[in-house]
C-alpha positions as CSV (number, residue, x, y, z in Angstrom):
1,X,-38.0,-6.4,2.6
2,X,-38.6,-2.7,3.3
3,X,-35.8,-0.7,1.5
4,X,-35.2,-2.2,-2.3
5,X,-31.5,-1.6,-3.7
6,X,-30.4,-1.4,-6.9
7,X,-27.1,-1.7,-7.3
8,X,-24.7,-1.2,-10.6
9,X,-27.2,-2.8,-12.8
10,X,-27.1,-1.7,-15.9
11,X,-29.3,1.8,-14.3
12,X,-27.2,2.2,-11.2
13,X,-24.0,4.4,-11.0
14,X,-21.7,5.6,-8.2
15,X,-20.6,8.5,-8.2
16,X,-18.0,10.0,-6.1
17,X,-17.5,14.0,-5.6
18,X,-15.3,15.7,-3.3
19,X,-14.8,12.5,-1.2
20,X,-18.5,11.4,-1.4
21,X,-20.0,8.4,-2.6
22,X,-23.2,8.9,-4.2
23,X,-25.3,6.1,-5.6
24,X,-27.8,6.6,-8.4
25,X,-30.4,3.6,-7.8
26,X,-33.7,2.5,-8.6
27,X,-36.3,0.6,-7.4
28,X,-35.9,-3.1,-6.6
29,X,-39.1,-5.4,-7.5
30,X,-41.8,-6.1,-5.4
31,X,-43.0,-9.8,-4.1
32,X,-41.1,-12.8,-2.1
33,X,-37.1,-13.8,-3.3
34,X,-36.9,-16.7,-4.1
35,X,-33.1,-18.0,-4.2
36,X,-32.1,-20.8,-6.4
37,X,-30.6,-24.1,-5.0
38,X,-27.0,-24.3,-4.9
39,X,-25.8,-27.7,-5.6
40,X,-22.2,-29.3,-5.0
41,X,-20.6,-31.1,-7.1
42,X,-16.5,-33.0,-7.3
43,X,-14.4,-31.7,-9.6
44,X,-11.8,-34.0,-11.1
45,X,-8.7,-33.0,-8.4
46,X,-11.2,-34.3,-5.6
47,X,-12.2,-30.6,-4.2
48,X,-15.9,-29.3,-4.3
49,X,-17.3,-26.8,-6.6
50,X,-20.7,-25.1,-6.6
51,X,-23.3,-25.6,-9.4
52,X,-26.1,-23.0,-9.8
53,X,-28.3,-21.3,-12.7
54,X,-26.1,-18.1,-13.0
55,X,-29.5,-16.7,-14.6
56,X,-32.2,-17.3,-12.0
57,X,-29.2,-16.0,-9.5
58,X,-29.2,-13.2,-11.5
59,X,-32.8,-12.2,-11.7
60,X,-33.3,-13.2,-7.5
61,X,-30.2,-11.0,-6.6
62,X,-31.7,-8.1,-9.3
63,X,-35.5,-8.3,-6.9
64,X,-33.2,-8.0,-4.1
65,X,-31.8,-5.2,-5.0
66,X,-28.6,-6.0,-4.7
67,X,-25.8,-6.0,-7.3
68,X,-25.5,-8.6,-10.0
69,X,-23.7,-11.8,-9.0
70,X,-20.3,-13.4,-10.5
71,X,-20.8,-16.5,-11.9
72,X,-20.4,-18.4,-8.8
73,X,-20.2,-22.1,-10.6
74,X,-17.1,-23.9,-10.1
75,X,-16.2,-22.0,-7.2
76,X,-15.3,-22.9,-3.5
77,X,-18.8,-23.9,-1.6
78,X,-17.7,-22.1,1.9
79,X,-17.7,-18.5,1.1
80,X,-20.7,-18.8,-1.6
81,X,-23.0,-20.4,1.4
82,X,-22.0,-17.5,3.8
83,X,-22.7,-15.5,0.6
84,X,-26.0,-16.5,-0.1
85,X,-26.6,-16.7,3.9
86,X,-26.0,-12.9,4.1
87,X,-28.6,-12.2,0.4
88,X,-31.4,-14.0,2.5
89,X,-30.7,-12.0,6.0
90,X,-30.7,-8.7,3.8
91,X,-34.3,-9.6,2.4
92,X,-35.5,-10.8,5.4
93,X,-34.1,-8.1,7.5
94,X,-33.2,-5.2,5.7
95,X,-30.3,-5.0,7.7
96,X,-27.5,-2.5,6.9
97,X,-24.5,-5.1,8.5
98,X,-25.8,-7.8,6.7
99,X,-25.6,-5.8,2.9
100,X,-21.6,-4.6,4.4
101,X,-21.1,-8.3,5.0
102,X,-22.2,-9.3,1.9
103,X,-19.5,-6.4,0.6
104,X,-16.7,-8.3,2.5
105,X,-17.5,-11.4,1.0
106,X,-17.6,-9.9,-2.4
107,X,-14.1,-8.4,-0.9
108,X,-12.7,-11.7,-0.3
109,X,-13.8,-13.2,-3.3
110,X,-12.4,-9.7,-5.2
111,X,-15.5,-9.4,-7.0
112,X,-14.6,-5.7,-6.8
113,X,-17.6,-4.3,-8.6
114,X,-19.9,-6.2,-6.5
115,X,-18.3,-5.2,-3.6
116,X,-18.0,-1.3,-4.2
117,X,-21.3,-1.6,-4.9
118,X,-22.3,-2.8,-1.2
119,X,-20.5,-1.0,0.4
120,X,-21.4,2.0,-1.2
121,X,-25.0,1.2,-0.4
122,X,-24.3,0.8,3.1
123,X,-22.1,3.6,3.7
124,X,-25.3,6.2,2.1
125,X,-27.6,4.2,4.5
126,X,-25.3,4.0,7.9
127,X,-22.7,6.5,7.1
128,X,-21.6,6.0,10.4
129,X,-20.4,2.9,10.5
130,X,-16.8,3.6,9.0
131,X,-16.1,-0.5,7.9
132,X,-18.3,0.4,5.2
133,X,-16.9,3.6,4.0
134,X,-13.5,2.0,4.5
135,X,-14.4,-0.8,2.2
136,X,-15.4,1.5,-0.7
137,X,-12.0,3.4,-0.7
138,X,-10.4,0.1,-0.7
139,X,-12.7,-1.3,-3.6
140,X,-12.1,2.0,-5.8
141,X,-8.3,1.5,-5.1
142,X,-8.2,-2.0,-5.9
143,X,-10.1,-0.9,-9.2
144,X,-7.7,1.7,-10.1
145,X,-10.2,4.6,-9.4
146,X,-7.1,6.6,-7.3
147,X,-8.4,9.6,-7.1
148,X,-11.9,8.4,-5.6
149,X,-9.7,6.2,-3.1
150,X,-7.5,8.5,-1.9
151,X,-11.0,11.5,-1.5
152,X,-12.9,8.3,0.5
153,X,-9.8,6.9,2.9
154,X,-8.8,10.5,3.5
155,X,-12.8,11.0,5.2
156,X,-12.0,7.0,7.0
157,X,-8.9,9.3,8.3
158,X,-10.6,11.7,10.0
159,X,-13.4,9.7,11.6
160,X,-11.2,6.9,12.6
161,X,-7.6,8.0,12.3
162,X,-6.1,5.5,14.9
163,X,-7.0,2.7,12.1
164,X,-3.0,2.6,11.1
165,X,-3.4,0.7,8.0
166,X,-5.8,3.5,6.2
167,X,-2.7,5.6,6.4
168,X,0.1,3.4,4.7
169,X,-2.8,2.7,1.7
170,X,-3.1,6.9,1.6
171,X,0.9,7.0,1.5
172,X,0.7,4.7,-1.3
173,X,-1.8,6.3,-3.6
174,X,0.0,9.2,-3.0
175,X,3.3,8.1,-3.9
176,X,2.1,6.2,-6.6
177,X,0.6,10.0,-8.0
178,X,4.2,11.6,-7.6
179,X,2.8,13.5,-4.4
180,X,6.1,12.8,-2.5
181,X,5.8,15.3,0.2
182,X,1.8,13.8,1.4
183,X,3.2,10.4,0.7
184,X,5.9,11.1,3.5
185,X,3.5,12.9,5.7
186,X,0.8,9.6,5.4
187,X,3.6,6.9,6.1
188,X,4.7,8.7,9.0
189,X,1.4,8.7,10.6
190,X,1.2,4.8,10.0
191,X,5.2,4.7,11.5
192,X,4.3,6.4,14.9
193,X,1.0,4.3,14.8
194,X,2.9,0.9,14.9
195,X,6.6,1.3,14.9
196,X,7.0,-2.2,15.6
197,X,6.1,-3.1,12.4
198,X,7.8,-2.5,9.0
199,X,5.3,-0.8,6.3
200,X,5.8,2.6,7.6
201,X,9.4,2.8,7.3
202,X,8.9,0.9,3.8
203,X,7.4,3.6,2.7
204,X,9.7,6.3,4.3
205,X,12.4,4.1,2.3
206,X,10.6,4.1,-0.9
207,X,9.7,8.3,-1.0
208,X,13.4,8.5,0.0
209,X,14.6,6.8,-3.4
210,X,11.8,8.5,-5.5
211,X,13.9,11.6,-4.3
212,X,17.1,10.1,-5.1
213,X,18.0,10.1,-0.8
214,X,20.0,6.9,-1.2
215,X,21.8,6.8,2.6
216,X,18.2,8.0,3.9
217,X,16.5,4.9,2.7
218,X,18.7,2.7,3.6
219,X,18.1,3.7,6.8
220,X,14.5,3.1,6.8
221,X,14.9,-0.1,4.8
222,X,17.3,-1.1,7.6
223,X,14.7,-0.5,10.6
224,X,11.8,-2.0,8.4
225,X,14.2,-5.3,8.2
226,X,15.3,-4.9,12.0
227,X,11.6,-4.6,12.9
228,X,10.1,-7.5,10.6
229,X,13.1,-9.6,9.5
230,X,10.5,-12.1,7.6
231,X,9.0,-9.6,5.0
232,X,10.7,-10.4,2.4
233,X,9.5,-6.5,0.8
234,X,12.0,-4.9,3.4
235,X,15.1,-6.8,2.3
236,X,13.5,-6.7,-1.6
237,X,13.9,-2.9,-1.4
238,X,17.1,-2.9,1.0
239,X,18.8,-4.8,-2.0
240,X,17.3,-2.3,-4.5
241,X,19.2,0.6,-2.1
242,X,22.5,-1.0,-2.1
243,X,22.7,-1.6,-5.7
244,X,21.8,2.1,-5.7
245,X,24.6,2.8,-3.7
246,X,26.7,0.9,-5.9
247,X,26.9,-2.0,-3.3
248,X,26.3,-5.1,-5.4
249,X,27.5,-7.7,-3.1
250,X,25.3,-6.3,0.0
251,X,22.0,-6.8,-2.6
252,X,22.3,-9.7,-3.7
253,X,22.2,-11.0,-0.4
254,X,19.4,-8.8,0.2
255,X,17.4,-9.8,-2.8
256,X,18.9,-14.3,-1.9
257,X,17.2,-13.6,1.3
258,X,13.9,-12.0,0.0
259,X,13.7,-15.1,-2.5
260,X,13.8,-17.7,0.4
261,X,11.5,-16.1,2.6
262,X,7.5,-16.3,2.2
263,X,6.0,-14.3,-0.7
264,X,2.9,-12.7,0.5
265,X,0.9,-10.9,-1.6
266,X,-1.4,-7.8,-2.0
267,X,-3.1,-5.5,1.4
268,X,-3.7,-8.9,3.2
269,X,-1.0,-9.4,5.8
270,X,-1.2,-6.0,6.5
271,X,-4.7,-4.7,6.4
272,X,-6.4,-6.3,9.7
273,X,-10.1,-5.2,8.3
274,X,-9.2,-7.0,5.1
275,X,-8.3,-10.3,7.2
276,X,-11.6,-9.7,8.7
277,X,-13.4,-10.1,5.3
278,X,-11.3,-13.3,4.3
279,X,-12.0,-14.6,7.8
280,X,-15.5,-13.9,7.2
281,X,-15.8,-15.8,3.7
282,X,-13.4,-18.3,5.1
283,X,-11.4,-18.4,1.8
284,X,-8.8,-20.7,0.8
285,X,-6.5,-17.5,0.7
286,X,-7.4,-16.7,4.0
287,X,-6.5,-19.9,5.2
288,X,-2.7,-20.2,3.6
289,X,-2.1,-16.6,5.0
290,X,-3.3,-18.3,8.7
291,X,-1.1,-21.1,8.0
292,X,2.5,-18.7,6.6
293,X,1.7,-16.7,10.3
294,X,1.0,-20.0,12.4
295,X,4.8,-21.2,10.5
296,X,6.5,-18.1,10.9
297,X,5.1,-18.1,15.1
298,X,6.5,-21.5,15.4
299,X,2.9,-22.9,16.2
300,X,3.0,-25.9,14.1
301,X,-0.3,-27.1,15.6
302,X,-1.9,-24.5,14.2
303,X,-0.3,-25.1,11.3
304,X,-1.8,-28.7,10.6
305,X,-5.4,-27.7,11.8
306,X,-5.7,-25.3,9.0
307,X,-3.4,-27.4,6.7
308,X,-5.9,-30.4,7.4
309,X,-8.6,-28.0,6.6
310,X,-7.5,-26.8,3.5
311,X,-6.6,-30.5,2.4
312,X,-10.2,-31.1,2.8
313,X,-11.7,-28.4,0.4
314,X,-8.2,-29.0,-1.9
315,X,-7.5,-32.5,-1.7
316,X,-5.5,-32.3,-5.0
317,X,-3.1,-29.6,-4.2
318,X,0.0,-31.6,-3.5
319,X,2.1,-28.7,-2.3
320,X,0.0,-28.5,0.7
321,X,0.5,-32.0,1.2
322,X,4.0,-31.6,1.2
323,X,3.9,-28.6,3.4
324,X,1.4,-31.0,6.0
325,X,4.3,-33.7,5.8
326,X,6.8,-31.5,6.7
327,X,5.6,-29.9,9.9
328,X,4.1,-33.4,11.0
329,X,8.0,-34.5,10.9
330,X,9.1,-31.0,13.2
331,X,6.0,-32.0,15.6
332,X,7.7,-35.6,15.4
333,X,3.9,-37.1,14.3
334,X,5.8,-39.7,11.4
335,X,3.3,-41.1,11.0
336,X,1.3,-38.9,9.3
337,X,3.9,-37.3,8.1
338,X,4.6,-40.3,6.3
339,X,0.5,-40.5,5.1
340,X,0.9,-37.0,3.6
341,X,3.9,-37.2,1.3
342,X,2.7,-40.3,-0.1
343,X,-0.3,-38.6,-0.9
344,X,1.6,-36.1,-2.1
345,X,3.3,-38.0,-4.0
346,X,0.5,-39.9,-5.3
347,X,-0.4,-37.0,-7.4
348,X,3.3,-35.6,-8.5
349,X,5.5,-38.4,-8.5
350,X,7.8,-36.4,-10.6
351,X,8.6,-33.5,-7.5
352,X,11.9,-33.7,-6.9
353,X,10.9,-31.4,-3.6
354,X,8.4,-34.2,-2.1
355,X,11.1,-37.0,-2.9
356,X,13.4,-34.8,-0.4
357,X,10.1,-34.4,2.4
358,X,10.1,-38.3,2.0
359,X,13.8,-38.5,3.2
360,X,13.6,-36.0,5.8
361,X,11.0,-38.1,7.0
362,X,12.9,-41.3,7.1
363,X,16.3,-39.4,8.1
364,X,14.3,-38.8,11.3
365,X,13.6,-42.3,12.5
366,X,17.1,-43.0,11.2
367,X,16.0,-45.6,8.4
368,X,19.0,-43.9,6.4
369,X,18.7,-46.6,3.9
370,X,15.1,-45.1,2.9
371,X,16.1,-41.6,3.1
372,X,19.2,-42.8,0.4
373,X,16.4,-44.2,-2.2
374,X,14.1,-41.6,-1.9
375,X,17.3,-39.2,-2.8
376,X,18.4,-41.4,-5.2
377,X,14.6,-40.4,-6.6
378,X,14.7,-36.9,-6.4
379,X,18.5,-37.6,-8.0
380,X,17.1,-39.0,-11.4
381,X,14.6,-36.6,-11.5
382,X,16.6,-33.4,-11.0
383,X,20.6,-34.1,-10.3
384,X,21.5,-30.3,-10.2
385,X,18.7,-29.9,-7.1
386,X,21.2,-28.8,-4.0
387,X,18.6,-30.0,-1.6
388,X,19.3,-33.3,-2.2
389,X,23.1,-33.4,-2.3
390,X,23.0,-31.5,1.1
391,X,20.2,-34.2,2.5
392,X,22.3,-36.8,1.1
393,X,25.7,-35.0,3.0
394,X,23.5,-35.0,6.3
395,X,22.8,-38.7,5.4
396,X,26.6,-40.0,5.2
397,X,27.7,-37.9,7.6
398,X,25.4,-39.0,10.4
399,X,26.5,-42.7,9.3
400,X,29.8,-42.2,9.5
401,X,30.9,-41.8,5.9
402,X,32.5,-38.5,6.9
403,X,34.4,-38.3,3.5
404,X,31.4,-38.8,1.6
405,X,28.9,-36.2,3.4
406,X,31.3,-33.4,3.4
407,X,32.0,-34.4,-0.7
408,X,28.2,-34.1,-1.2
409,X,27.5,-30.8,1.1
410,X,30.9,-29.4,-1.0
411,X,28.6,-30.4,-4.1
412,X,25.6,-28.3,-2.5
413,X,27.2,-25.0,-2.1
414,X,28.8,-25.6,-5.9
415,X,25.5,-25.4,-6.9
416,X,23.9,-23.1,-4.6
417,X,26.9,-20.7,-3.7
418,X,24.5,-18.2,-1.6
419,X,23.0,-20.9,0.4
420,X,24.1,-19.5,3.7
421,X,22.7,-22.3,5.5
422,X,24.6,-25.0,3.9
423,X,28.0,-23.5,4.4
424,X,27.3,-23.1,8.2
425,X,26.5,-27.1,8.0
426,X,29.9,-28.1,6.3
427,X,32.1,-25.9,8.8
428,X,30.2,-28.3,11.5
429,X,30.7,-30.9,9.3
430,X,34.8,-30.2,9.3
431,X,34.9,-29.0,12.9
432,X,33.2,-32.2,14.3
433,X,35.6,-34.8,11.6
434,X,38.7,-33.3,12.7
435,X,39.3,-30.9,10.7
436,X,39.3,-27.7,12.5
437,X,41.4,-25.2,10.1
438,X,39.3,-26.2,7.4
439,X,36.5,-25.5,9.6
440,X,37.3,-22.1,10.5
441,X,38.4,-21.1,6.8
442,X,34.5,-21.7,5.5
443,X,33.2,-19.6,9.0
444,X,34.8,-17.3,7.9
445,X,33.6,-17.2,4.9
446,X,30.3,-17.3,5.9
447,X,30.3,-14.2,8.1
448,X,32.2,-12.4,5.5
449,X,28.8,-12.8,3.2
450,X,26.3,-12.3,5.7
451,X,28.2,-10.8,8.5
452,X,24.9,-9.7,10.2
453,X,24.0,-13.3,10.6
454,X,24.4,-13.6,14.6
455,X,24.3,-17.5,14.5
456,X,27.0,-17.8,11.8
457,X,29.4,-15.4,14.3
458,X,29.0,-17.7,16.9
459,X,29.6,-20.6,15.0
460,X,32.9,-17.9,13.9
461,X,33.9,-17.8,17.7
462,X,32.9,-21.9,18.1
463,X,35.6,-22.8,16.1
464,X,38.3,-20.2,16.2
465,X,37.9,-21.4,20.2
466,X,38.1,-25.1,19.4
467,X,41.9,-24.2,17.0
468,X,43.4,-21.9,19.6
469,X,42.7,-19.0,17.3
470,X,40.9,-15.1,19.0
């Protein structure tokens, strides 16, 4: 090793003035590093976990130079062995990429400390190389250090200012300090960057109401829900405008919607150099954000490649399971669909949610006998769920018991009144059992509370067709 590092020991401090990182080190010590084994071990739930002594780590990271480890027992094998990977290319190599990659991992792993503390070391060595520099104004915002974050992604600006996302993180520090007018100026730049997407006018939206602008950001909410109709953040803060305006009935569809659509969380979706350090570490994280775009794409085989994946470093987590199961039943695979819910099962037999998977399942190779018991399950676990009485309506209905599936969708929408969805299903319901006026009275009501919703004014049109109505 040629260059020694010492990072945020107990020596070492950064220091960051007028925008630049400055690290106070010392010297690393001399001689061979030699890295401790790390073993693998099974926890109870079945997944792997990492067993090392967190104090010979230490003291081999410390004559590395490099900054002190986390306590890496108990954790995920796959991004410590990419970890530990990148330590031993840094000693061998002294390699400026492989001390940023051991930032991202850090990253990843949001070991923030650890990873400000790369990246700050290989930002004073290749200064160039703006990932680095990048990564420490992300690390001192993630840390809370604002003012540090805001001096360090304002220089990423300027050397690389076509990076959109550097921007909308610049519009939020700002807006988060009160400084309105830069926080408009920031979002602006990310907006003409990538109009397609939604951030930028998220943040328009959100300086707006800081300045009490109610009808401007609605308007920006508006084109951030036109342009990404998924993030559940656009129609979040499109509720939170309506109720501003005094619109109540307008947000709380908003805010139903944002509850049924996927909860991200954090930079991640967003930030394509942060997707570069999860994909890097290969974290579990990483992986569930893969699958949530693969589902919201449509590319279900995607889907269950990274599903199976994740099954195999979390065989416990029944949710995933489930999640497995029901895509294998869109891709028609029953099969394993059915092999997944039972495991599933196996370790929650009390989820009233799995029960329902398990007669979807059946519902689909039409043994409606089967997909009756395992709702009669879910039933006695949770008879207030309106998943089942809606599976059970879709049951009947399909077997003829007209009478008794539109009683049990009816049942649904008592006890999920918002459940846009469901209503659609009983207007079919009453359309295709003869009872057309009926129909048309719920499609109406249905495009009266989400009259935006193009499929339910067709269904509208369907029906007023099929009674002789305009």
């Amino acid at each position: 090793m040629k260059r020694p590092w010492c990072l945020l020991d107990t020596a070492a401090v950064v220091v960051i003035v007028a925008g630049t990182a400055y690290l106070l080190i010392g010297p690393g010590g001399p001689g061979t590093v030699n890295f401790p084994p790390i073993q693998q071990k099974f926890e109870p739930d079945g997944r792997r976990s990492v067993t090392v002594n967190k104090a010979a780590l230490a003291n081999a990271f410390a004559r590395a130079g490099l900054p002190d480890p986390p306590d890496l027992n108990g954790a995920d094998p796959v991004p410590v062995d990419r970890l530990m990977g990148l330590a031993r290319e840094w000693v061998d190599s002294d390699n400026t990429a492989a001390l940023g990659r051991l930032g991202q991992i850090y990253q990843a792993l949001e070991e923030h400390e650890a990873a400000l503390g790369c990246f700050a070391a290989a930002t004073d060595i290749d200064p160039l190389d703006v990932r680095w520099r990048y990564g420490l104004g992300v690390e001192c915002q993630a840390m809370g250090l604002d003012e540090q974050a805001r001096a360090v992604l304002i220089e990423v600006s300027q050397i690389d200012p076509g990076y959109a996302t550097t921007w909308v993180r610049l519009g939020t520090l700002a807006l988060e300090a009160g400084d309105l007018e830069a926080a408009a100026e920031f979002y602006d730049q990310y907006r003409r960057r990538v109009p397609e997407l939604s951030p930028g006018h998220i943040g328009l939206g959100r300086v707006a109401m800081a300045r009490g602008e109610t009808a401007e950001a609605l308007v920006h909410f508006r084109a951030a829900v036109g342009r990404s109709p998924d993030d559940y953040l656009a129609h979040r803060f499109l509720g939170r405008a309506h109720a501003a305006d005094g619109n109540d009935d307008l947000a709380r569809r908003e805010q139903a919607t944002a509850e049924r659509l996927p909860q991200y969380s954090g930079w991640l979706t967003f930030d394509p150099r942060l997707q570069e350090s999860h994909e890097l570490a290969h974290t579990q994280r990483y992986l569930t954000n893969q699958m949530r775009l693969a589902a919201g794409a449509g590319d279900y085989e995607r889907f269950v490649r990274i599903g199976e994946v994740l099954r195999e470093r979390r065989p416990g987590d029944h949710g995933n399971l489930r999640n497995l199961a029901t895509v294998y039943r869109e891709l028609d695979r029953l099969d394993k669909a059915r092999e997944a819910i039972d495991a599933s099962l196996t370790l929650k037999p009390d989820s009233t949610a799995s029960h329902c998977v398990r007669a979807e399942i059946e519902f689909a190779a039409r043994n409606y006998d089967a997909a009756h018991r395992s709702l009669n399950v879910a039933a006695g676990i949770d008879p207030t769920d309106p998943k089942v009485f809606e599976l059970r309506g879709r049951t009947h209905f399909v077997q003829g018991r007209h009478a008794d599936g539109i009683a049990a969708v009816r049942r649904s929408i008592e006890l999920a009144p918002d459940a846009i969805a469901t209503r659609m299903l009983l207007a079919i319901m009453l359309k295709d059992s003869g009872q057309p006026r009926e129909a048309a009275t719920v499609a109406d009501e249905v495009v009266r509370r989400d009259p935006d919703n193009a499929r339910a004014r067709a269904l509208q049109a369907l029906i007023r067709k099929s009674t002789g109505g305009s």
